[in-house]
C-alpha positions in Angstrom: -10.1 21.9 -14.9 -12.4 19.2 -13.2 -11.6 17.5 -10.1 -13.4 15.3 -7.5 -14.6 16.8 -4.3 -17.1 16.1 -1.2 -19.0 18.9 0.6 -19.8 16.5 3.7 -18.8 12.8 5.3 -20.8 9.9 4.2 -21.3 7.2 1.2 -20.1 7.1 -2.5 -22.1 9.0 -3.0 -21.2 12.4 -1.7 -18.0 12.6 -4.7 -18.6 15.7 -6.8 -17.2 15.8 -10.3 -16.9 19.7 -10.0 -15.1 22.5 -11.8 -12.5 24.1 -10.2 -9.9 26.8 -10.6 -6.1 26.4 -13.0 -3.8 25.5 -10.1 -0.8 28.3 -10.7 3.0 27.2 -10.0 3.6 29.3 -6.3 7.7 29.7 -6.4 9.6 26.4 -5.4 6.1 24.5 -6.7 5.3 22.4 -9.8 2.0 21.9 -11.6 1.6 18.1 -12.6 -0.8 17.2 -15.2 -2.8 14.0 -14.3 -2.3 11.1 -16.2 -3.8 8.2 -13.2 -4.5 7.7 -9.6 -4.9 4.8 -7.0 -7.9 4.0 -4.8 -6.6 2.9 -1.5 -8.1 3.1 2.3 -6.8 6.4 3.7 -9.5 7.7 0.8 -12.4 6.3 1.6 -11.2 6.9 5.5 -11.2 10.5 4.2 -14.6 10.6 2.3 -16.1 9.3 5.6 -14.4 11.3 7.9 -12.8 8.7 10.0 -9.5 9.4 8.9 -7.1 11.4 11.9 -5.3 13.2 8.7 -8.2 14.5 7.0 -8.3 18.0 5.3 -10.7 19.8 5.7 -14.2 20.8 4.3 -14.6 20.9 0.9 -12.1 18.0 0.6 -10.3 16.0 -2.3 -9.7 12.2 -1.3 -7.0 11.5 -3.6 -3.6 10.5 -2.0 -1.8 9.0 -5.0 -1.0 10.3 -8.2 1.1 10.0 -11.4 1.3 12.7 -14.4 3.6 15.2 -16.8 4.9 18.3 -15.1 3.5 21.2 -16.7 4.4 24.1 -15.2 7.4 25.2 -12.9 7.6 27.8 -10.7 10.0 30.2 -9.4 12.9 28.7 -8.2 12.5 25.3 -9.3 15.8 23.8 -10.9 15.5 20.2 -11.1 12.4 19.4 -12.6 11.3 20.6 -16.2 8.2 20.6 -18.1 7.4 17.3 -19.7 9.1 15.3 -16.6 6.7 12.0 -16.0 6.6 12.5 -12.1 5.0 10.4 -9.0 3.1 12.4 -5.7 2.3 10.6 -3.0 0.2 13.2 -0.4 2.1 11.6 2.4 4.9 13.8 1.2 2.2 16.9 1.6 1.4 19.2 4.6 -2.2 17.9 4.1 -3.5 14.7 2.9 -5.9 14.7 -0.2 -6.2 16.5 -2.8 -5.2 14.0 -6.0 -8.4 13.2 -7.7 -7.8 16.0 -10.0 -7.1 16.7 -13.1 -3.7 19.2 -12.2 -2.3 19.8 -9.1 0.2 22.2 -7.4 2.8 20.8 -5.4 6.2 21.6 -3.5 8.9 20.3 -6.4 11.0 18.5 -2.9 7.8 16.1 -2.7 7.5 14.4 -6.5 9.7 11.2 -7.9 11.2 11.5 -11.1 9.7 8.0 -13.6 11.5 6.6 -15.6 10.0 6.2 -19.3 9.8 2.8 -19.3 7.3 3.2 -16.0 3.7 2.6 -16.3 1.8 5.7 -14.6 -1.2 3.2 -13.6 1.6 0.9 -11.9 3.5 3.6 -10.8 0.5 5.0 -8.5 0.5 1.7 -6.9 4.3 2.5 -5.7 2.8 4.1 -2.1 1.0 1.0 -1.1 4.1 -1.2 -2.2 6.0 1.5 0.3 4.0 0.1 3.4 5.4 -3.4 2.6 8.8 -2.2 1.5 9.0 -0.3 4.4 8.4 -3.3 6.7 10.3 -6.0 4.9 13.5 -3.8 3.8 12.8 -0.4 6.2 12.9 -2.2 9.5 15.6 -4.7 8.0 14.0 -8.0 9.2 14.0 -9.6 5.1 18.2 -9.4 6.2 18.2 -12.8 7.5 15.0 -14.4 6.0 14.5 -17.2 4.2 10.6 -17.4 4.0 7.6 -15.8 5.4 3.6 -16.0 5.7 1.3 -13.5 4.8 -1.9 -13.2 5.9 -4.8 -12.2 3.1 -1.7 -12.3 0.7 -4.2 -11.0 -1.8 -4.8 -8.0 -0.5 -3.2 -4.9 -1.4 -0.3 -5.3 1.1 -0.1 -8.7 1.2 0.4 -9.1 -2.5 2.9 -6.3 -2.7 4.7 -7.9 0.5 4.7 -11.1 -1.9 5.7 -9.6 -4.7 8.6 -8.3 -2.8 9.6 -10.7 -1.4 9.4 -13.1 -4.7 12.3 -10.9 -5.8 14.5 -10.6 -3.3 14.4 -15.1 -3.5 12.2 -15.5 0.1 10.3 -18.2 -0.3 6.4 -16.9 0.1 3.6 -18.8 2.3 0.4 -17.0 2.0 -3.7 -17.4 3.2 -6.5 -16.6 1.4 -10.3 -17.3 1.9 -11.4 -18.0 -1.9 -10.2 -20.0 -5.0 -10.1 -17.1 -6.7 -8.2 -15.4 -4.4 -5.6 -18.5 -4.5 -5.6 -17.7 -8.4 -4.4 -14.4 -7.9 -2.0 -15.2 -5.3 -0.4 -17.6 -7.4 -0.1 -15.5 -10.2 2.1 -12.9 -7.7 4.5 -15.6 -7.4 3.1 -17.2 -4.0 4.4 -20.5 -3.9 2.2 -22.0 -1.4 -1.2 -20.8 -0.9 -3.1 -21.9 2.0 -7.3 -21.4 2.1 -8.2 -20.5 5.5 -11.5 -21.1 5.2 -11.4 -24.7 4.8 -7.9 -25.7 5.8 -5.5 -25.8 9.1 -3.1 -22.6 8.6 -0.9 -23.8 11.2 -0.6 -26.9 10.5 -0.4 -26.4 6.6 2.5 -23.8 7.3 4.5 -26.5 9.6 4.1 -29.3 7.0 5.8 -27.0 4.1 8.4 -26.1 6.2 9.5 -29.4 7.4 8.3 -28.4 11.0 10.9 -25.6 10.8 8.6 -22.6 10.5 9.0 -19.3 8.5 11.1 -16.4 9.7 8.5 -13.8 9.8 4.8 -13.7 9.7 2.9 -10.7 8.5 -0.5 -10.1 9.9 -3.0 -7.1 8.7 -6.0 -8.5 11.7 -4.9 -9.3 15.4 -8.2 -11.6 16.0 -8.9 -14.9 16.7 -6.2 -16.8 14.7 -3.5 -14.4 15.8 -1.5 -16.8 18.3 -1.1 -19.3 15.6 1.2 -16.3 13.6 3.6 -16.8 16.6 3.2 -20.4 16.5 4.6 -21.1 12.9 7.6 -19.5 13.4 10.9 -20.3 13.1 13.8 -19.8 15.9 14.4 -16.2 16.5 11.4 -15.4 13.8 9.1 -11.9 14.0 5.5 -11.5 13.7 4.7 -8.0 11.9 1.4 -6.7 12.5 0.3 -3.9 10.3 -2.7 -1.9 10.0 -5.0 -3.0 12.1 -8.1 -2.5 12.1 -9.8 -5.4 14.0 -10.5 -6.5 17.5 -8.0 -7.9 19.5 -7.3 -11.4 19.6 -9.1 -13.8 22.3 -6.2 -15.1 24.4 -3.2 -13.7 26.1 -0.9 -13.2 23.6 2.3 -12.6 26.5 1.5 -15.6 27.8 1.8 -17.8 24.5 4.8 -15.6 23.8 6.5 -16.8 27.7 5.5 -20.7 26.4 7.9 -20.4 23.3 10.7 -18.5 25.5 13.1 -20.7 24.1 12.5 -19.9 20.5 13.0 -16.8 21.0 10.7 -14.8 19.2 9.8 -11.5 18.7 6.6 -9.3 18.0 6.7 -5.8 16.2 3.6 -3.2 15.6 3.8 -1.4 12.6 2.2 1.6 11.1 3.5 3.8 8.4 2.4 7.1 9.9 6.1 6.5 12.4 7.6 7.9 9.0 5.6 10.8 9.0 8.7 12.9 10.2 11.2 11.0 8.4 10.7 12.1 5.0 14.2 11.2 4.2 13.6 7.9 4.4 10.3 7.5 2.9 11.8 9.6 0.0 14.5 6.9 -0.3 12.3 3.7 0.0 10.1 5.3 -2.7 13.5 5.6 -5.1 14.3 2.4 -4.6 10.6 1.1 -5.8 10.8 3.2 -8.2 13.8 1.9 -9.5 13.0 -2.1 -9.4 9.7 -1.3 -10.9 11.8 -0.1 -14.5 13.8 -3.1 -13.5 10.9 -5.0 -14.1 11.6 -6.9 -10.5 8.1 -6.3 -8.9 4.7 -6.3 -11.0 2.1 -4.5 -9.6 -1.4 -6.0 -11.1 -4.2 -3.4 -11.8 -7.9 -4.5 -11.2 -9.8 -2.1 -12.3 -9.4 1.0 -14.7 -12.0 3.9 -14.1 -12.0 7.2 -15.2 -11.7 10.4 -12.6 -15.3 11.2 -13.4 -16.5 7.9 -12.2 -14.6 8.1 -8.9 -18.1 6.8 -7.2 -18.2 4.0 -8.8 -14.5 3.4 -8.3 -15.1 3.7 -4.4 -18.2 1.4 -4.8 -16.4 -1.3 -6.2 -13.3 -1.0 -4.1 -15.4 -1.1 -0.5 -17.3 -3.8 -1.7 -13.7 -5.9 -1.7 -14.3 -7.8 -4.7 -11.6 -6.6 -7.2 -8.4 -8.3 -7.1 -5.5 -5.8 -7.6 -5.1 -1.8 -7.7 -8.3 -0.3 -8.4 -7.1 3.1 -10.5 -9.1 5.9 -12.4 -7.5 7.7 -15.3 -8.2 11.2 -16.9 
């Protein structure tokens, strides 16, 4: 079988299509047959070497994948052969190891599909999970009516749209291109704000009424971070999520003490505080699952390569041009 390695950190470049060894069913294992995988940051974090959960040398980026059980192992009673199944390698010992063509993986970490479940779409389910797990997980959707998202066309921000477009919360969202707009638009934003060339703030109060939204989602912590805390409405969160960026210029406790009497709240997130509540993951993943075959969310797929052409797939997800799921296929 072939699979998708890298002997050292570095560029695109360093992915080996490489021929590797029939993964075997160990007891209480399954072997799934690849059908598609997702490109998403933890894999390019991985090829580089920047990632804190990175396997080791020779490594496999791959952290998401969909296929056919083809194999069972000892011990194993609820799966059988033939079973359309989801892995997620946050559900592994190790991260990696999914840009494969088969795979060989405890039967207590795969999600059953449903038939009517795209496998390109399904592989899309993990980064959904990161915006399930902070509008449903932590409960705060309970009481909301709308919300903003920041870069709602980004891979989190559209699935935190697309989300919230089906449980009826009314979506503001910022973008920095028409074409982004476009796309946000067609994942049910109803108002979408271009921050390059318009007043976020302002532009958020007007739609409101001056009310503001309920929660604010932010992926960046920089300059325009106090203005997150400034649309809200009384008793409203600000969620910020993977960050990545520097932190903002002013004193965010301070701006926080002038709206005392709204009453507002600020929450860091990071899906890695799951890590040792599988349970829970498990469960948000089944319920993903399940309104995905209910046809209530619609992840939208950018690009289609195939495994062998996992550099260019990296390529053209790092230069941030696609719009959607970037996937490869076998």
């Amino acid at each position: 079988m072939k699979s998708i390695i890298f002997r050292q950190p570095g560029g695109a470049e360093v992915l080996e299509w490489v021929d590797q060894p029939e993964p075997v069913a160990a007891p209480g294992q399954v072997v799934i047959r690849a059908q598609a995988m997702a490109v998403n940051v933890p894999d390019i974090l991985i090829r580089k070497g920047l990632y804190k959960w990175s396997p080791p040398l020779p490594a496999n980026p791959g952290n998401e994948l969909a296929g056919v059980i083809a194999s069972v192992g000892a011990g194993v009673s609820d799966f059988s052969i033939g079973q359309r199944v989801l892995l997620s390698a946050r559900e592994l010992p190790v991260r990696g190891g999914c840009y494969t063509e088969k795979i060989a993986v405890p039967a207590t970490s795969i999600h059953v599909l449903p038939d009517n479940v795209d496998f390109e779409q399904a592989v899309v389910i993990p980064t959904y999970l990161v915006a399930h797990a902070m509008l449903n997980g932590l409960g705060l959707a309970t009481h909301a009516k709308s919300i903003f998202v920041n870069g709602v066309a980004g891979a989190v921000g559209s699935a935190l749209a697309d989300l919230a477009r089906s449980q009826n919360i009314s979506v503001i969202g910022s973008v920095r291109s028409p074409e982004k707009a476009a796309f946000a638009k067609s994942h049910g934003v109803e108002y979408v704000i271009n921050s390059a060339s318009e007043d976020v703030l302002q532009k958020v109060m007007s739609i409101t009424n001056g009310c503001g939204v309920d929660i604010s989602f932010d992926h960046v912590i920089g300059p325009g971070f106090l203005d997150c805390l400034r649309m809200l409405a009384d008793f409203g969160t600000v969620v910020a999520y993977n960050v990545y960026s520097p932190k903002p210029d002013d004193d965010v406790f301070e701006e926080m003490r002038k709206l005392s009497m709204r009453s507002l709240g600020l929450r860091i997130f990071n899906i890695h505080t799951f890590d040792h509540q599988q349970s829970v993951l498990r469960k948000l993943t089944r319920e993903l699952i399940q309104l995905l075959a209910q046809k209530k969310i619609n992840p939208k797929i950018g690009a289609r390569f195939a495994l062998a052409d996992a550099a260019h797939a990296h390529r053209l997800f790092e230069s941030g041009t696609v719009l959607g799921k970037v996937v490869m296929t076998t």
